[in-house]
DSSP file (Angstrom, degrees, kcal/mol; ACC not computed):
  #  RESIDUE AA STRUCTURE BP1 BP2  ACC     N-H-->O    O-->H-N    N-H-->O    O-->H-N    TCO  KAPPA ALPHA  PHI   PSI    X-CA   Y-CA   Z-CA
    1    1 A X              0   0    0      0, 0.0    50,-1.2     0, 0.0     2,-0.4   0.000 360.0 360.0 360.0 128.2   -0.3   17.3   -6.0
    2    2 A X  E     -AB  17  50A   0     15,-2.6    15,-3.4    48,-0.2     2,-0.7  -0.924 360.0-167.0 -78.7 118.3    1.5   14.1   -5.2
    3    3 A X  E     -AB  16  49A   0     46,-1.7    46,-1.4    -2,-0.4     2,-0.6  -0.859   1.3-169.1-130.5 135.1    3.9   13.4   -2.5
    4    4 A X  E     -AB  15  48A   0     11,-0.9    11,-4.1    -2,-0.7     2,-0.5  -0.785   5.8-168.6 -92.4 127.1    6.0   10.5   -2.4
    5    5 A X  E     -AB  14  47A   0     42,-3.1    42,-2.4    -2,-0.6     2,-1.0  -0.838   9.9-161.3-146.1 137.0    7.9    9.5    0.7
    6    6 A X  E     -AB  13  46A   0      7,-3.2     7,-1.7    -2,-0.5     2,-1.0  -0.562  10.3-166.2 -63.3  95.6   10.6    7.0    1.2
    7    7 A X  E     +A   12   0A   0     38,-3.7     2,-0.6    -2,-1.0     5,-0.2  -0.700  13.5 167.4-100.6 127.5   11.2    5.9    4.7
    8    8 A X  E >  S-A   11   0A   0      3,-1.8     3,-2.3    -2,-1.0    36,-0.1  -0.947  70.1 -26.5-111.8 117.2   14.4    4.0    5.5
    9    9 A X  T 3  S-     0   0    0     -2,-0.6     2,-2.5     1,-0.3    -1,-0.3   0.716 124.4 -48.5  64.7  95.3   15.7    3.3    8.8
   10   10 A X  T 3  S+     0   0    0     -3,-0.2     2,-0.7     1,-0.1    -1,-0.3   0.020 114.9 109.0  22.4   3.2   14.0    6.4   10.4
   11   11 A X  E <   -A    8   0A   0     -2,-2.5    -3,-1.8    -3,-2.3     2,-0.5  -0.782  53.9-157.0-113.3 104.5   15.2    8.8    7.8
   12   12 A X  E     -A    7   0A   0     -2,-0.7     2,-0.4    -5,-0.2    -5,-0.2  -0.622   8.2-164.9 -91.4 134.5   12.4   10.3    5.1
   13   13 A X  E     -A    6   0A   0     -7,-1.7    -7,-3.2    -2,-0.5     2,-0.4  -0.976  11.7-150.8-126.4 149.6   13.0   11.5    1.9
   14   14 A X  E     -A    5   0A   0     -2,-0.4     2,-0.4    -9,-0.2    -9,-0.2  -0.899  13.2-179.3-121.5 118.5   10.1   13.6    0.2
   15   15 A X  E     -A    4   0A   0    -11,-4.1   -11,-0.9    -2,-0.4     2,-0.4  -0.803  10.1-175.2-105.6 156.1    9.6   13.8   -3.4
   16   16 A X  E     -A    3   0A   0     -2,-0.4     2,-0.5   -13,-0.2   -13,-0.2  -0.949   8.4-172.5-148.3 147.9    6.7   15.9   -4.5
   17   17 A X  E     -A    2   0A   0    -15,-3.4   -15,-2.6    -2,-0.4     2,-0.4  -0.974  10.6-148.4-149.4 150.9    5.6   16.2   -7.7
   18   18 A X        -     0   0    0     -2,-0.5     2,-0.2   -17,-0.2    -2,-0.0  -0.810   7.7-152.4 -93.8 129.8    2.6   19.1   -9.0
   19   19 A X        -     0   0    0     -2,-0.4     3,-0.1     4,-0.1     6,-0.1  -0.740  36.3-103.4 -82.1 159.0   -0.2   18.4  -12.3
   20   20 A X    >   -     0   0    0     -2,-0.2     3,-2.4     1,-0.1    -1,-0.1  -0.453  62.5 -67.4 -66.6 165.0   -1.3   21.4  -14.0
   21   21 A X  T 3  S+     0   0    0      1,-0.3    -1,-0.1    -2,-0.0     3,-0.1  -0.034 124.0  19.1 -45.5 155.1   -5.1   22.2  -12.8
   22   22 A X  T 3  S+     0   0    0      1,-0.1    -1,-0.3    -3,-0.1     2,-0.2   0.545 110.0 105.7  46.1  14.8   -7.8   19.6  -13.9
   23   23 A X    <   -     0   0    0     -3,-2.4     2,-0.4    -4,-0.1    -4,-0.1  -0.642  57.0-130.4-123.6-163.0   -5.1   16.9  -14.6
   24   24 A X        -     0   0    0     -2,-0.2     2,-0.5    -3,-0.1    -4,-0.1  -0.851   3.4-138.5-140.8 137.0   -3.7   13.9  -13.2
   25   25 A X        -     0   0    0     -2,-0.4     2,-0.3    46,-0.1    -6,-0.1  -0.927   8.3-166.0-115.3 134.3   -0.5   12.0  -12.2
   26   26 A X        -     0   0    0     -2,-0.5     2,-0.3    44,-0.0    44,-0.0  -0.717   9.8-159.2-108.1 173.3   -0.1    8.3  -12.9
   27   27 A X        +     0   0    0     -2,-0.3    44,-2.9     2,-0.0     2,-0.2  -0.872  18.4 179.6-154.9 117.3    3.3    6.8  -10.6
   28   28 A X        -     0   0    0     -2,-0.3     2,-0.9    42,-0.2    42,-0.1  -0.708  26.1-140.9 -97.1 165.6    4.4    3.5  -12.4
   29   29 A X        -     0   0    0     -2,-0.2     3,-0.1    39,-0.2    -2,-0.0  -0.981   9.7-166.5-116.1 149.8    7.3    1.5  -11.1
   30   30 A X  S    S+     0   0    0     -2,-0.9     2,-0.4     1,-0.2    -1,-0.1   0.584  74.4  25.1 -95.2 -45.9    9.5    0.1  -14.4
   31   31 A X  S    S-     0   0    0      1,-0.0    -1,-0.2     0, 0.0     2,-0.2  -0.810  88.1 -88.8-136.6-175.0   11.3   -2.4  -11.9
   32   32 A X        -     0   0    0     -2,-0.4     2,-0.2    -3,-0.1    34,-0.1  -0.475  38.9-174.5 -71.5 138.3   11.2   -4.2   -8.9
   33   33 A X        -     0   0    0     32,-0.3     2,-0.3    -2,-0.2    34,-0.1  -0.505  18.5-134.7-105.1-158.0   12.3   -3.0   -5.6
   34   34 A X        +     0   0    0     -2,-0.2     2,-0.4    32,-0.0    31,-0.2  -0.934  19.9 168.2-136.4 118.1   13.0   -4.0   -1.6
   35   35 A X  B     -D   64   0B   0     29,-2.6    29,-5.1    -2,-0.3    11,-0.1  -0.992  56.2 -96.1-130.1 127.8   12.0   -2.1    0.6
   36   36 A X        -     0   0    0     -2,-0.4    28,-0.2    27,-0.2     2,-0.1   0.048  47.2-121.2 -41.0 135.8   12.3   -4.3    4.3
   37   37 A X        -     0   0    0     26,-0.1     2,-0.2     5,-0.1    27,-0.2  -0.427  35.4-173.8 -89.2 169.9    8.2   -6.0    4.9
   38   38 A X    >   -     0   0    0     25,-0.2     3,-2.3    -2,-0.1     2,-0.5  -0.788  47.3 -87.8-163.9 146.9    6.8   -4.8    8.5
   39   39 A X  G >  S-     0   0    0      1,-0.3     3,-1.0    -2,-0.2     4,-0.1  -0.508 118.1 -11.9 -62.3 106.7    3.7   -6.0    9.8
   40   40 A X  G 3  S-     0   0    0     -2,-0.5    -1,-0.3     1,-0.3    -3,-0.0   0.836 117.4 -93.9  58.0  33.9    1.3   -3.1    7.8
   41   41 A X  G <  S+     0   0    0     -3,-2.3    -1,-0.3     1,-0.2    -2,-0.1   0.767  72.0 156.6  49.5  38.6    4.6   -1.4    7.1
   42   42 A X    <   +     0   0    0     -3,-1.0    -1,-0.2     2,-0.1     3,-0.1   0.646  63.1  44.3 -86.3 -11.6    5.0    0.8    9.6
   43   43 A X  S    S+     0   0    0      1,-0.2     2,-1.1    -7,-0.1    -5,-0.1   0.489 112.3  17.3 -87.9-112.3    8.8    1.0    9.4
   44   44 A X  S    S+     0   0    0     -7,-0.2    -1,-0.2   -36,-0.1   -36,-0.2  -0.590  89.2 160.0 -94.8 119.5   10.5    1.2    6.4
   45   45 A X        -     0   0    0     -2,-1.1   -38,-3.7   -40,-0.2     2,-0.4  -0.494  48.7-133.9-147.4 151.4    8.2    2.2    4.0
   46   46 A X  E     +BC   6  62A   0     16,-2.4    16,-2.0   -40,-0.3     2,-0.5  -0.916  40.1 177.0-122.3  95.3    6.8    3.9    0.3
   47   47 A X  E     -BC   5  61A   0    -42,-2.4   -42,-3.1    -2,-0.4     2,-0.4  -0.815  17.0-171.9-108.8 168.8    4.2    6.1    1.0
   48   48 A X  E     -BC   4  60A   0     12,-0.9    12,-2.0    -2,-0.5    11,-0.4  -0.990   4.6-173.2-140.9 153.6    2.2    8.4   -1.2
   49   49 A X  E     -B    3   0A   0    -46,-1.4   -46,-1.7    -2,-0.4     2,-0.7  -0.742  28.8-121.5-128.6 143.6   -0.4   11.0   -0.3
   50   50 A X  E    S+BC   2  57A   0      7,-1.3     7,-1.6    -2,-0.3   -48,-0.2  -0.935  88.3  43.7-116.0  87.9   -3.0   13.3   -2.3
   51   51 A X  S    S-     0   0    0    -50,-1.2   -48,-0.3    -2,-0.7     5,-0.2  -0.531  92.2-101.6 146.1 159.2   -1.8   16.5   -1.2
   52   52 A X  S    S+     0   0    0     -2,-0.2     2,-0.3   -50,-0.1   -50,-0.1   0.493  95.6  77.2 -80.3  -8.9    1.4   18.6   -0.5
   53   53 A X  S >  S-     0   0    0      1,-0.1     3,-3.9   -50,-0.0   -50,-0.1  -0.852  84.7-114.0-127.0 137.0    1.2   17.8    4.2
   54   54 A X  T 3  S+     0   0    0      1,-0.3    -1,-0.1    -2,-0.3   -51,-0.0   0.720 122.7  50.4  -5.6 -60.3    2.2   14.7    6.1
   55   55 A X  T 3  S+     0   0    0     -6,-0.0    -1,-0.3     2,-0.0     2,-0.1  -0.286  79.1 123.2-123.5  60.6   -1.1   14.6    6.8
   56   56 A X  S <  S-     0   0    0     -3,-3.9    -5,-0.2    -5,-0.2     2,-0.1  -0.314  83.5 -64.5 -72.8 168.9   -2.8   14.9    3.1
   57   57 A X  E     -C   50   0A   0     -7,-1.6     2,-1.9     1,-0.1    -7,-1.3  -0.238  55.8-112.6 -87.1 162.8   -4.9   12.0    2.6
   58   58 A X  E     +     0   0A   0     -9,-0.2    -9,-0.3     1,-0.2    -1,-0.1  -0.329  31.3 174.3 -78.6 104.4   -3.4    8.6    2.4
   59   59 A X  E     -     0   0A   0     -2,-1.9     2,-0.3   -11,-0.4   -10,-0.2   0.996  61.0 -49.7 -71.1 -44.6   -3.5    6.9   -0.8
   60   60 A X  E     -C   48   0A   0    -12,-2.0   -12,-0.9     2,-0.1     2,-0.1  -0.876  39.7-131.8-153.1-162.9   -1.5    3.9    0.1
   61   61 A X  E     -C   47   0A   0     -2,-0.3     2,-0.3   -14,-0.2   -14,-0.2  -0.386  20.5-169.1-159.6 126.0    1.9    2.3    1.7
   62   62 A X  E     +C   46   0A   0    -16,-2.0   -16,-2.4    -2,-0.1     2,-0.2  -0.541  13.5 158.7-101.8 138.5    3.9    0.0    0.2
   63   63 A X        +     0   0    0     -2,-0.3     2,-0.2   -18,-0.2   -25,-0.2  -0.974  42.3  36.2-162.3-174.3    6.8   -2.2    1.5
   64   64 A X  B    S-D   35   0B   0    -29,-5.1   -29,-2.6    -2,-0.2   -28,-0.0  -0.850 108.9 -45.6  79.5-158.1    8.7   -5.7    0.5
   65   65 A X  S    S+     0   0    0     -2,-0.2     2,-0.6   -31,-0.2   -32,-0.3   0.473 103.0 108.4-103.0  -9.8    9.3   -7.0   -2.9
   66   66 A X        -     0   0    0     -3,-0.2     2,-0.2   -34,-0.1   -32,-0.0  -0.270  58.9-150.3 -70.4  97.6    5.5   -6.2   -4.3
   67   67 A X        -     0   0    0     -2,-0.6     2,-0.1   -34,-0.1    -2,-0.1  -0.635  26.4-111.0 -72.7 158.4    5.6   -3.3   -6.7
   68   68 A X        -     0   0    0     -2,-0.2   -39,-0.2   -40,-0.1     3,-0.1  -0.462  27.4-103.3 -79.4 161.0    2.3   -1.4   -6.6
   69   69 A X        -     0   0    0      1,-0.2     2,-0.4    -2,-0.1   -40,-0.1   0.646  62.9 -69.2 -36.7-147.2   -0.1   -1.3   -9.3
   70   70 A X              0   0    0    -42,-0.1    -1,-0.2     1,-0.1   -42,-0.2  -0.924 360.0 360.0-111.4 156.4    0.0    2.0  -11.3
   71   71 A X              0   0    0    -44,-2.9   -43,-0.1    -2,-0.4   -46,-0.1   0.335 360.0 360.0-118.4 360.0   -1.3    4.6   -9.1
């Protein structure tokens, strides 16, 4: 399980998204965004997690103009 979560201006939105057993999810971006930089991002923010809870583990979290790699 992947979950992706957006934060903007204190407000999170949670995408979550399941593989069948034994498989894998790749997360591409196709274009650039903005998401406002913070010093190690701690505001508004793209995080994603390995695991369905808040506190599954962290894979990364991105914000600025920098799309991530594929993930």
């Amino acid at each position: 399980l992947l979950v992706t979560v957006l934060v903007v201006e204190g407000i999170a939105v949670a995408q979550k998204t399941q593989a069948a057993p034994r498989q894998r999810i790749e997360l591409t971006f196709d274009e650039r965004y903005y998401i406002e930089p913070s010093f190690e991002c701690r505001f508004d923010h793209l995080e994603v997690r390995d695991g369905p809870f808040g506190f599954s583990p962290l894979i990364d979290r991105y914000c600025g103009m920098k799309s991530p790699a594929l993930i």
